[in-house]
C-alpha positions as CSV (number, residue, x, y, z in Angstrom):
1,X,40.5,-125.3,-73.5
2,X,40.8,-124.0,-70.0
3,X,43.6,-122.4,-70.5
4,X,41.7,-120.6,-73.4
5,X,38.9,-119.7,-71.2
6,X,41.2,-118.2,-68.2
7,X,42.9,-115.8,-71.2
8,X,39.5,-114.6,-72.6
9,X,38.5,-113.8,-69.2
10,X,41.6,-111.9,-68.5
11,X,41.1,-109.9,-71.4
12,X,37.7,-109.2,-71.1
13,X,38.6,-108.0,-67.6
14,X,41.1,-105.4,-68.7
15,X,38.8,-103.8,-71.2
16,X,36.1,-103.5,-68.5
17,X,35.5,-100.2,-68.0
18,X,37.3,-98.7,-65.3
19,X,39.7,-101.6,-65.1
20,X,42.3,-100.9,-67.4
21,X,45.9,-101.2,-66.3
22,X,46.9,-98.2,-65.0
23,X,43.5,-96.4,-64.4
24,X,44.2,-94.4,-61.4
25,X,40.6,-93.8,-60.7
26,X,38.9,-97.3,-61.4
27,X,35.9,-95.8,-59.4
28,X,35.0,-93.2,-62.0
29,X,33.1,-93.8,-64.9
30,X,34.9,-92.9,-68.5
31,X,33.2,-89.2,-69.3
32,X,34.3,-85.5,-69.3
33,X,34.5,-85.1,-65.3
34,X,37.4,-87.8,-65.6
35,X,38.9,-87.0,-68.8
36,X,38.7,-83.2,-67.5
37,X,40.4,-84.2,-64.5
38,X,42.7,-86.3,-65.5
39,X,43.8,-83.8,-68.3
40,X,44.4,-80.6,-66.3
41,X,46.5,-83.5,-64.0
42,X,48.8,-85.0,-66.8
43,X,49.1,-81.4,-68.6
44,X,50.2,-79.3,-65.2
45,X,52.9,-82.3,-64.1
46,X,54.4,-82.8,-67.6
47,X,57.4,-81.1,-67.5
48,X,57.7,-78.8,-70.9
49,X,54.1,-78.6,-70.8
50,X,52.5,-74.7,-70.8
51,X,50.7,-75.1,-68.3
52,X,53.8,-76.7,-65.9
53,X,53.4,-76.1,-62.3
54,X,56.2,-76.3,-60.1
55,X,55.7,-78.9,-57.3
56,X,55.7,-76.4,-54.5
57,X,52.8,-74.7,-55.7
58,X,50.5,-78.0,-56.9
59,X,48.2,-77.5,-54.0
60,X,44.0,-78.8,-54.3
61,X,41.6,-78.4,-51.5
62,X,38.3,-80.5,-51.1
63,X,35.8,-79.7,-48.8
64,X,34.7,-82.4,-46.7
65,X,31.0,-82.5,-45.7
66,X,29.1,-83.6,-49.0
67,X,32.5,-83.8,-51.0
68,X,34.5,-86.4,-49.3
69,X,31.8,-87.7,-47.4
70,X,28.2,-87.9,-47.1
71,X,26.3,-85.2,-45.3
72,X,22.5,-86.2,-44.8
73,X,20.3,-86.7,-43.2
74,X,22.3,-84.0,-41.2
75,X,26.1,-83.1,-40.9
76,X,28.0,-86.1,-39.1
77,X,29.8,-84.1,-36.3
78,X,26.3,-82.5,-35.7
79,X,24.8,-85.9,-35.2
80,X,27.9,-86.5,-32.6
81,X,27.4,-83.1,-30.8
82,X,23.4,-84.7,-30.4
83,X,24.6,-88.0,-29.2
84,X,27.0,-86.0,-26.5
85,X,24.5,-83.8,-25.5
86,X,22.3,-87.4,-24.4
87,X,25.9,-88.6,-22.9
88,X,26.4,-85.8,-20.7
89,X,22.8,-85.2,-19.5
90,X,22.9,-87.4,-16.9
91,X,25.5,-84.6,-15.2
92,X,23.0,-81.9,-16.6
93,X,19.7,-82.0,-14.8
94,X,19.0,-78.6,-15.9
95,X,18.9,-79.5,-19.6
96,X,15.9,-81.5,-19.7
97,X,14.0,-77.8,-19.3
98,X,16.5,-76.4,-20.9
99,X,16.4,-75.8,-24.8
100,X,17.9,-76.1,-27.0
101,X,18.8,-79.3,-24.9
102,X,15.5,-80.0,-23.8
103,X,14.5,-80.9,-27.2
104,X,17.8,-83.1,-28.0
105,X,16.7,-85.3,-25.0
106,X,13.2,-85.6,-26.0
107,X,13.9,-86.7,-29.5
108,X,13.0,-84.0,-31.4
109,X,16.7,-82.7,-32.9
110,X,14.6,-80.5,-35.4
111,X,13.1,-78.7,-33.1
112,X,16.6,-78.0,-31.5
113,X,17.7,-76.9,-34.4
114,X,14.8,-74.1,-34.8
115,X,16.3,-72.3,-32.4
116,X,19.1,-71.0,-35.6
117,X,22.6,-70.3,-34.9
118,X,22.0,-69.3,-31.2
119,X,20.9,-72.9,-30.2
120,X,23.5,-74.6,-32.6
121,X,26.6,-72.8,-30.8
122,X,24.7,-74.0,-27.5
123,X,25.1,-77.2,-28.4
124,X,28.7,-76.8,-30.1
125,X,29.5,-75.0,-27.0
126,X,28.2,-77.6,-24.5
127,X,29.6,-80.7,-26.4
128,X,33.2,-79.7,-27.6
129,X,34.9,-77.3,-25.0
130,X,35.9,-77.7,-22.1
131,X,38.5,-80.5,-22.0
132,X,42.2,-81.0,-23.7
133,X,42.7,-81.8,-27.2
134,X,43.7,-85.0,-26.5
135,X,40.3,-86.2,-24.7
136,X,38.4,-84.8,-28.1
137,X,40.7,-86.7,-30.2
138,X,39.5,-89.9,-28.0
139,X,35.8,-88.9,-28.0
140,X,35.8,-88.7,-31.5
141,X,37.7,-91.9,-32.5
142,X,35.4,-93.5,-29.9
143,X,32.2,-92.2,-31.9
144,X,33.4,-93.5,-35.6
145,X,34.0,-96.8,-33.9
146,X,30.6,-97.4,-32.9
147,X,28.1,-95.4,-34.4
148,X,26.0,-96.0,-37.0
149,X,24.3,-93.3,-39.1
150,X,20.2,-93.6,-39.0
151,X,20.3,-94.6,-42.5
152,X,22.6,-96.6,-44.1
153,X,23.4,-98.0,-40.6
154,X,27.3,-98.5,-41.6
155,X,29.8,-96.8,-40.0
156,X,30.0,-92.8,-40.5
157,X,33.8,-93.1,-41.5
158,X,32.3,-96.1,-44.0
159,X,30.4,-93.0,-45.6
160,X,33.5,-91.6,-47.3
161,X,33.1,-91.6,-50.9
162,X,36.0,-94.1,-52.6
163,X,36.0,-91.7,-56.4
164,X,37.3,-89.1,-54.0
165,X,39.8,-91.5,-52.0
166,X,41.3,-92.3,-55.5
167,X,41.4,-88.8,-56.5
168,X,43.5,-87.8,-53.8
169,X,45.4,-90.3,-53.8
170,X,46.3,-89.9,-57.5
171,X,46.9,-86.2,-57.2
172,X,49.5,-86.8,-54.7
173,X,51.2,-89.6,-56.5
174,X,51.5,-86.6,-59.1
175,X,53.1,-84.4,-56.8
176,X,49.9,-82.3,-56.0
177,X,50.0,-81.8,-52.3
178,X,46.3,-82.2,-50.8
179,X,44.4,-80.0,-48.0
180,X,40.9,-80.6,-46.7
181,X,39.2,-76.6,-45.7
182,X,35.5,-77.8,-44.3
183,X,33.0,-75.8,-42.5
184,X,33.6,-78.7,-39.9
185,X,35.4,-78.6,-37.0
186,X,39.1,-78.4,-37.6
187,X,39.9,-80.4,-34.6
188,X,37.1,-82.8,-35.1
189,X,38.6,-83.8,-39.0
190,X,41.9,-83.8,-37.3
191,X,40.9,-86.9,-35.3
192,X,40.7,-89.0,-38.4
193,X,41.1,-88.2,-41.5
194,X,44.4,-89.1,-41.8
195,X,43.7,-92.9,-41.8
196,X,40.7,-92.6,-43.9
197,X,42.1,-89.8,-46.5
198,X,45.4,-89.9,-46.2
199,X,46.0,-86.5,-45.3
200,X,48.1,-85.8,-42.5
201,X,46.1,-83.5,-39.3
202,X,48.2,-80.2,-40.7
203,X,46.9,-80.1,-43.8
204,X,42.9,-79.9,-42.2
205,X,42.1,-76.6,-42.1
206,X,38.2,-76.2,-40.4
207,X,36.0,-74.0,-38.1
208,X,37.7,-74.3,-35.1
209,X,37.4,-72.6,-31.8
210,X,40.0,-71.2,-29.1
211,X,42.6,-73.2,-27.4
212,X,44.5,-72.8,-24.0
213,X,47.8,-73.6,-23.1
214,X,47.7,-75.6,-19.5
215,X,51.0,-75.8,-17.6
216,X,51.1,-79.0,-16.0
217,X,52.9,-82.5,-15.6
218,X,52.8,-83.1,-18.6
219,X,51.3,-79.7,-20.0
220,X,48.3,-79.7,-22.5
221,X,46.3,-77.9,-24.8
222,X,42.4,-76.8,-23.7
223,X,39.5,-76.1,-26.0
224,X,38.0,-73.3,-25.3
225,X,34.1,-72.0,-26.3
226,X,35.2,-68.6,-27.9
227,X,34.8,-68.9,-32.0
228,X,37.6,-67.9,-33.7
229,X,37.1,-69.1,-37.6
230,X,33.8,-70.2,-39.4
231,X,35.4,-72.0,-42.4
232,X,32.4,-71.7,-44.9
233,X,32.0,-69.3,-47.5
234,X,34.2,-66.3,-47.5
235,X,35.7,-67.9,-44.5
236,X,37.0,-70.8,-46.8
237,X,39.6,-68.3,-48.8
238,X,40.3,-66.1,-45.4
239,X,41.5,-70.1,-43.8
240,X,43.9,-71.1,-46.8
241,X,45.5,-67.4,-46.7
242,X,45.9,-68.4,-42.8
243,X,47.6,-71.0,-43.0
244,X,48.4,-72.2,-46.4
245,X,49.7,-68.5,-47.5
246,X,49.4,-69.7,-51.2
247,X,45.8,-69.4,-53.8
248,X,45.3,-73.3,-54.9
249,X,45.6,-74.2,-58.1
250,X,42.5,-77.3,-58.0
251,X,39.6,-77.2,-55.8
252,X,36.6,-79.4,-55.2
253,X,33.2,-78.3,-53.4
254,X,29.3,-79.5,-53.5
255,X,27.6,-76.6,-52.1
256,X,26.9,-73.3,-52.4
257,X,29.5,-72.6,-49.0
258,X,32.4,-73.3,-50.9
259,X,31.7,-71.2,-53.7
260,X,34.0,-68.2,-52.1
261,X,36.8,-70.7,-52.1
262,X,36.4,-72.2,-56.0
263,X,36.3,-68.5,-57.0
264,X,39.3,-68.0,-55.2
265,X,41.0,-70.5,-56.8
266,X,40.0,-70.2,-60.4
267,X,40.4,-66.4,-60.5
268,X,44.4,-66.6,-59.6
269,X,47.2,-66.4,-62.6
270,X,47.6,-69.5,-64.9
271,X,46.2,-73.0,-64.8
272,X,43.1,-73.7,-62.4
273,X,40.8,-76.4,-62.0
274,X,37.4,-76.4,-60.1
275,X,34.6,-79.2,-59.6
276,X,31.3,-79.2,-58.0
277,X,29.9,-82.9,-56.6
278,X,26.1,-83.3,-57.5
279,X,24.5,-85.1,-55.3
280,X,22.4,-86.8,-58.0
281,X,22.2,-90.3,-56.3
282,X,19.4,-91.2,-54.4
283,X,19.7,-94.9,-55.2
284,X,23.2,-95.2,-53.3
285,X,23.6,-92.1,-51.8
286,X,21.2,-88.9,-51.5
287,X,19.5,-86.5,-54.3
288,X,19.7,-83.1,-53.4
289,X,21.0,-79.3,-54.3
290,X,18.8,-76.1,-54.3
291,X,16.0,-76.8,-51.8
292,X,18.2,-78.7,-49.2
293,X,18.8,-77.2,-46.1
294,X,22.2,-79.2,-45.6
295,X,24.5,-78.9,-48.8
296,X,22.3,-76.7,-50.9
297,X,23.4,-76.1,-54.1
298,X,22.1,-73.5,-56.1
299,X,24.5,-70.6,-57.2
300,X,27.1,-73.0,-57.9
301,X,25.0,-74.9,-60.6
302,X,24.0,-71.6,-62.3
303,X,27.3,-70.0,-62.2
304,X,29.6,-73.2,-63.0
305,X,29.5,-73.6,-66.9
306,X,29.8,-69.7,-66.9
307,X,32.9,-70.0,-64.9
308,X,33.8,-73.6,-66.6
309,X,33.9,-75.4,-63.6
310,X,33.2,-79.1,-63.5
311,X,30.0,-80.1,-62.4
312,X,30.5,-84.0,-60.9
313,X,27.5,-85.6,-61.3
314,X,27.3,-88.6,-59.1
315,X,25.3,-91.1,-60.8
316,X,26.6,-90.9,-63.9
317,X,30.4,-90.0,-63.4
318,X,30.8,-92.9,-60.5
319,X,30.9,-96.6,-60.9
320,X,30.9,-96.8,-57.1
321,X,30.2,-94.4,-54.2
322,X,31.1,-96.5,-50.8
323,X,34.0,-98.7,-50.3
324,X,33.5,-102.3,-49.6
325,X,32.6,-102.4,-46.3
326,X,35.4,-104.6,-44.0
C-alpha cells in the first residue's frame, strides 16, 4: 500500500505544472509567453528548420534593471551611490552644505534627486571615480554582501528574478550566446553578474565612464568622471554595434529605455524575437508601467502587439519571481 502511495505521488508530481521532465523553465507558468518563447527557441536551433540560425549569430540581450532584476523603490546601484555618498562624508565636510549631498546626508534622497541629471552625475561622479577598477570591483561585492534593500529586506543580488535565470540558462544550453546591455553601470554589472547570471564580465555591455591606464608596480586601470556611453534608449543599439558588431536576433526589455534596442532587433533580416516584462506583481514584486518614474512603460505597451512583441506579464506568466533564499 505504501509503495502504492509513493508512485501516485510521483506521478501526480510530474504532471504538476511546471514540473514535467524536461521543462527547462519550471518557473514559468504554461501560456503563450512560454510557448512563444520556447517555439522561436526550438524552431531557430532545429537544424533543417526555415528559420535555422547559425550558432555564431544566436545572440539575445536582456536588460538588467526591471528585467533581470528588480528596480524599485529606486535603481540598486543608485541606492549604492546613496549609501557611498554617507560612507565618504566623514572625509567630506563640505557636503553636509553641499547639495545635492547635503540632502543624501539628511535623509531626504528625493530631494537629491530634484536636482535632475546635474545632481545625479554629482553623485555618480563623487561615488564611482576616482580609484582603480579593481577597488570598485571590491566596493561593489562588499555592498551585495551586506545590504539589504528597504523593502523586501533580502539581499539586492537575492532580487534577481529566477524565470529569467532559467531563461538564460536555457538559451545557452541551445547554443544562443547571451549579453546583458543596461542603462547601469557597465563596470558596476561587471562586478557580479557572472555568479548570479552566468554571464561572463565581457558580455555586460552598460553606461560606463572613462578609464586610465596607470603605469605602476603592478600597473592598473583608473575610473575616470568623464561620461563616455549612456546605455539607454538609442544608446542601447549604438553599445551592441560597439562592441558586439552584430544586430541580435532575441531581446528582452521592461521599459520604455530599451525600446530603441527591441526595435533594433526585430527590424533586422529573418527570425527575431522580442519580449517586454510587465511589472504586474504587487503581491511579490512591484505593479508599475506608464506613471512610474523608474521603469516606466508606456510606448512599449502600445506599440508591442503592433510590432508582435511579447508582452511578459508577471503575475500570470510566473509561478515564482525570487529564488529561495540560502
Amino acid at each position: 500500500m505504501m509503495r502504492g502511495a509513493m508512485l501516485l505521488g510521483v506521478a501526480m508530481a510530474l504532471s504538476a505544472p511546471g514540473a514535467q521532465a524536461g521543462d527547462a523553465l519550471p518557473s514559468w507558468r504554461d501560456g503563450p509567453a512560454k510557448q512563444a518563447i520556447v517555439a522561436f527557441v526550438e524552431r531557430t536551433t532545429t537544424a533543417g528548420s526555415p528559420d535555422f540560425i547559425a550558432p555564431g549569430d544566436r545572440i539575445a540581450v536582456f536588460d538588467n534593471d526591471g528585467t533581470l532584476w528588480s528596480e524599485q523603490p529606486l535603481y540598486f546601484q543608485f541606492l549604492f551611490a546613496l549609501d557611498r555618498v554617507r560612507a565618504l562624508a566623514p572625509q567630506h565636510p563640505e557636503w553636509k552644505d553641499t547639495e545635492p549631498f547635503a540632502s543624501v546626508l539628511a535623509g531626504h534622497p528625493e530631494k537629491a534627486l530634484a536636482g535632475g541629471d546635474k545632481a545625479l552625475i554629482a553623485i555618480m561622479q563623487a561615488t564611482h571615480a576616482g580609484m582603480t577598477t579593481e577597488q570598485f570591483t571590491q566596493l561593489v561585492r562588499d555592498w551585495l554582501a551586506t545590504a539589504r534593500h528597504p523593502v523586501t529586506h533580502k539581499r539586492y543580488d537575492e532580487m534577481v528574478y529566477k524565470p529569467m535565470q532559467e531563461l538564460m540558462a536555457y538559451l545557452r544550453a541551445k547554443g544562443y550566446g547571451t549579453w546583458i546591455v543596461s542603462g547601469g553601470g557597465q563596470e558596476f554589472m561587471r562586478a557580479w553578474v557572472e555568479g548570479v547570471y552566468g554571464i561572463p564580465p565581457q558580455q555586460v555591455i552598460g553606461s560606463y565612464a572613462g578609464l586610465a591606464y596607470q603605469p605602476g608596480d603592478p600597473p592598473t586601470i583608473l575610473k575616470t568622471a568623464q561620461p563616455e556611453l549612456v546605455d539607454d534608449h538609442a544608446g542601447k543599439p549604438v553599445g551592441i554595434q560597439r562592441f558586439l558588431g552584430r544586430r541580435p536576433v532575441m531581446a528582452f526589455g521592461n521599459s520604455d529605455g530599451d525600446f530603441e534596442m527591441l526595435e533594433w532587433t526585430t527590424t533586422g533580416k529573418g527570425p527575431h524575437f522580442a519580449a517586454i516584462l510587465h511589472h504586474t506583481d504587487a503581491a511579490r514584486e512591484f505593479a508599475y508601467d506608464r506613471k512610474s518614474p523608474v521603469g516606466m512603460l508606456a510606448r512599449g505597451l502600445d506599440e508591442a502587439p503592433k510590432r508582435n512583441w511579447v508582452v511578459i506579464d508577471m503575475a500570470k506568466d510566473w509561478a515564482t519571481v525570487y529564488p529561495a533564499s540560502p
